[in-house]
C-alpha positions as CSV (number, residue, x, y, z in Angstrom):
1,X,172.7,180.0,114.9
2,X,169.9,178.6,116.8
3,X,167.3,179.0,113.8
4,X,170.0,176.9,112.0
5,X,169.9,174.3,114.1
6,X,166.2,173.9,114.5
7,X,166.1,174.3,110.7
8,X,168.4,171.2,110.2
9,X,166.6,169.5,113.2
10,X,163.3,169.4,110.9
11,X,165.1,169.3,107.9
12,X,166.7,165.5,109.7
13,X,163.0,164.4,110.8
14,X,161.6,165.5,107.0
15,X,163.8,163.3,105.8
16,X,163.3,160.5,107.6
17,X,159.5,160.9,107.1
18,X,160.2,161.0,103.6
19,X,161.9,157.7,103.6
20,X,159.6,155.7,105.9
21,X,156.9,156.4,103.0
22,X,159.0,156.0,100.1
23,X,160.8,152.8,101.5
24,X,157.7,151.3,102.7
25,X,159.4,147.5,104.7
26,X,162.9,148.6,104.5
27,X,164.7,149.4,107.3
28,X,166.2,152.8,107.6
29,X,169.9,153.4,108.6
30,X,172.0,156.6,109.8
31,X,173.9,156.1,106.5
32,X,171.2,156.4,104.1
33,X,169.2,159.5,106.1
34,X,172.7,161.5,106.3
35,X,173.1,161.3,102.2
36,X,169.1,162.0,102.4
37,X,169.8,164.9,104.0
38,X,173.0,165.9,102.3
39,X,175.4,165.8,105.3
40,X,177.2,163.1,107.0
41,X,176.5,160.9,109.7
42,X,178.4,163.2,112.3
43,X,176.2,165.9,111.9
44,X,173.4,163.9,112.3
45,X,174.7,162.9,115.5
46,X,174.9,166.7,116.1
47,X,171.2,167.0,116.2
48,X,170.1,163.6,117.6
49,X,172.1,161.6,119.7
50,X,170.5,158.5,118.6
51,X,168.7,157.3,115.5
52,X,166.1,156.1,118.8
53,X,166.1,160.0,119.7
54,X,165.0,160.8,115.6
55,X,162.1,158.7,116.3
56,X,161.2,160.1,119.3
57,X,161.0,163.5,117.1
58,X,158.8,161.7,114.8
59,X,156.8,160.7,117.4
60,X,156.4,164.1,119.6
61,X,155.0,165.1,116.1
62,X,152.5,162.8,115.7
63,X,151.6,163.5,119.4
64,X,151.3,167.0,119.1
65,X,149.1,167.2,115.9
66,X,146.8,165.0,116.9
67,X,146.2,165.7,120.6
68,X,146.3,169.5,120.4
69,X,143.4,169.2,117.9
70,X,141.4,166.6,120.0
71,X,141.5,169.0,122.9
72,X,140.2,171.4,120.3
73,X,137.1,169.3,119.4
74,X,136.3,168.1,122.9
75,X,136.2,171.4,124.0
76,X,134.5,173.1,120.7
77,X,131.6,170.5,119.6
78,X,128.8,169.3,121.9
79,X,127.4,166.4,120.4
80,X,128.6,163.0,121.6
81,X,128.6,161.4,118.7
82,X,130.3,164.1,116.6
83,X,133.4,164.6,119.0
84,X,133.7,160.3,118.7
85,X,133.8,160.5,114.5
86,X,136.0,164.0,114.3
87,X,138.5,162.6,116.7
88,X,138.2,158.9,114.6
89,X,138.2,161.3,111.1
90,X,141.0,163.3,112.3
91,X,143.6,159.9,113.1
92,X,142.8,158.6,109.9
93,X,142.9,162.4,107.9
94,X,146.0,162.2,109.6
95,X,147.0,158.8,108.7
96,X,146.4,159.6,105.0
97,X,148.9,163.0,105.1
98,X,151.5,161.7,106.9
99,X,152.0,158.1,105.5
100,X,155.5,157.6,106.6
101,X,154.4,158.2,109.9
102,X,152.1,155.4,110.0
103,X,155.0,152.9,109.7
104,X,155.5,154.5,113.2
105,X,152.0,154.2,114.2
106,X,151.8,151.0,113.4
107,X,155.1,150.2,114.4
108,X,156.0,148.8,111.5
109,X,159.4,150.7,111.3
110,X,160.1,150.2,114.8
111,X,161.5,146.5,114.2
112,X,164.8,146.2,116.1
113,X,164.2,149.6,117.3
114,X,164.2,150.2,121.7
115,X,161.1,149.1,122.7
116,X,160.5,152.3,124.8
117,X,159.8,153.7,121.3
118,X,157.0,150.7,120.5
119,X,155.2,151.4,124.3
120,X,155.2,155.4,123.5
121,X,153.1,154.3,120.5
122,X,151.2,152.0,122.2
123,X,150.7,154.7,124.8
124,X,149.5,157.4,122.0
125,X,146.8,154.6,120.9
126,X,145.7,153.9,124.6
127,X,145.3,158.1,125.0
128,X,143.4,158.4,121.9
129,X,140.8,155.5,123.1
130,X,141.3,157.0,127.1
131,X,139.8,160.2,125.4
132,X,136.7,158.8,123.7
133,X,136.0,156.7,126.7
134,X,135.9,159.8,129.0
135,X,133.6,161.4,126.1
136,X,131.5,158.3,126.3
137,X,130.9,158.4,130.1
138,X,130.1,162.0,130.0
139,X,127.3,162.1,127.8
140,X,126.0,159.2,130.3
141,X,126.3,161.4,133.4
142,X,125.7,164.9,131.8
143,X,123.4,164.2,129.0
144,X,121.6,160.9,129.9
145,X,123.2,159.5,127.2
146,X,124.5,155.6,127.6
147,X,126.5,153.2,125.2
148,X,124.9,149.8,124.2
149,X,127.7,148.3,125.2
150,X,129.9,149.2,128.0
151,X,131.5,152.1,127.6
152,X,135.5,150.4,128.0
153,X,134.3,148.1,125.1
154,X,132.9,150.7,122.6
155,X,136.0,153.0,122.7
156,X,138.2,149.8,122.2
157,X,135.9,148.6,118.9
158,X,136.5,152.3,117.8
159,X,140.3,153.1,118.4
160,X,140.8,149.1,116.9
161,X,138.9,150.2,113.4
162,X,140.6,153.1,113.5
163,X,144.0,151.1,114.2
164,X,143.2,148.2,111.9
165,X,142.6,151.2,108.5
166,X,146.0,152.6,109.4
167,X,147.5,148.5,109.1
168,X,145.7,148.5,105.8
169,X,146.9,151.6,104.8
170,X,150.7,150.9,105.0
171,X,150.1,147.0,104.1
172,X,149.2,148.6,100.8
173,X,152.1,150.4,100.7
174,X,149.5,153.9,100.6
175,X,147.9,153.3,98.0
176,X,144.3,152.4,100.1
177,X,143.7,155.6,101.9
178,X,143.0,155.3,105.7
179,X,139.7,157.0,105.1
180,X,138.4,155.3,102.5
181,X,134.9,154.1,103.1
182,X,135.0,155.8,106.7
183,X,131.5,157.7,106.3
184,X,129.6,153.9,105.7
185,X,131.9,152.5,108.0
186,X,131.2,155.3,110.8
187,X,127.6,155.2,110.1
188,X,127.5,151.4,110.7
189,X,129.4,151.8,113.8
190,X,127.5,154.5,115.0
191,X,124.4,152.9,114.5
192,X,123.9,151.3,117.8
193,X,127.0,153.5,119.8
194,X,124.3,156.1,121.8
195,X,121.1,155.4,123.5
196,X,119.3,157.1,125.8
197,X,119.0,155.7,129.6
C-alpha cells in the first residue's frame, strides 16, 4: 500500500515536471495535472494537500540532487578552482536535464504562487553561492590562495552567471542549453578568480 502511494506521489511530481517544460509561460492548474496524471483532482489532494505542497516536492528534489552532489565534490576534489566550475557545471548540467524545473528555479512558475515557495528558491540560490564563498575563503587560509576581488563579490558574479544561463534557458523556451558556451565562459571568469597572497 505504501509503495503505492509513494509510487503515485512521484508519478504526481513527474507530471507536473512534465508540464512546466512542455507548457513553458502557462500556468498550471490542479485540473489539468489530475487528467495529466490520469486521476481526479481528489486524489491529488490525497497525496498533496496543496498544489503549494506539489511544489514544495519539486523543490526538495532540486535541493536534494544538487546539494548531495556538491557535498560530494567539496569533499572529493582539492583544487579551488575545480570544486568552483564542478559545482557551477553541475547547476547548469542540471539545469539542462530538468528544464521544467528551471521555471521553478527561476521562479518563473511561481507567479501567484505563496511566496514561501519564491524565498525557498531564493534560499537554494543563496546556499549554492554560501558554499563557493566558504570554498573561496579556504583556499585563502589553508592554501594561501586569495580572490582578486573580495571573496562575497566573486561568489555573487558566479552564482549570478550561473543564474542569469538558467533565465536564458527557459526564456528560450529550452532550446539554448544552460551550458552552452560554459567552458569559454568559465575560462574567462576564472581568469583572474585565484591569486596567490
Amino acid at each position: 500500500m505504501s509503495n503505492k502511494k509513494i509510487d503515485r506521489r512521484t508519478q504526481i511530481l513527474q507530471a507536473l515536471a512534465q508540464m512546466l517544460e512542455s507548457s513553458p509561460g502557462a500556468r498550471i492548474t490542479t485540473a489539468a495535472l489530475a487528467k495529466q496524471v490520469g486521476v481526479s483532482e481528489a486524489a491529488l489532494y490525497r497525496h498533496f494537500p496543496s498544489k503549494a505542497k506539489m511544489f514544495e516536492g519539486l523543490i526538495e528534489f532540486i535541493e536534494d540532487s544538487l546539494f548531495s552532489r556538491i557535498n560530494r565534490i567539496i569533499q572529493e576534489e582539492n583544487d579551488v578552482q575545480n570544486k568552483v566550475q564542478l559545482i557551477l557545471q553541475l547547476t547548469l548540467g542540471f539545469a539542462d536535464q530538468n528544464p521544467g524545473m528551471c521555471r521553478l528555479l527561476t521562479g518563473d512558475a511561481l507567479a501567484g504562487e505563496t511566496e514561501r515557495l519564491r524565498k525557498r528558491i531564493s534560499q537554494l540560490f543563496e546556499r549554492i553561492e554560501t558554499q563557493i564563498k566558504q570554498i573561496l575563503r579556504e583556499a585563502e587560509l589553508k592554501q594561501g590562495l586569495r580572490t582578486s576581488i573580495s571573496v562575497a563579490a566573486s561568489a555573487n558574479i558566479l552564482v549570478a552567471t550561473a543564474e542569469g544561463k538558467i533565465r536564458q534557458y527557459v526564456r528560450s523556451e529550452f532550446k539554448n542549453k544552460a551550458s552552452a558556451h560554459w567552458p569559454e565562459q568559465w575560462k574567462l571568469l576564472s581568469q583572474n578568480l585565484i591569486v596567490s597572497c
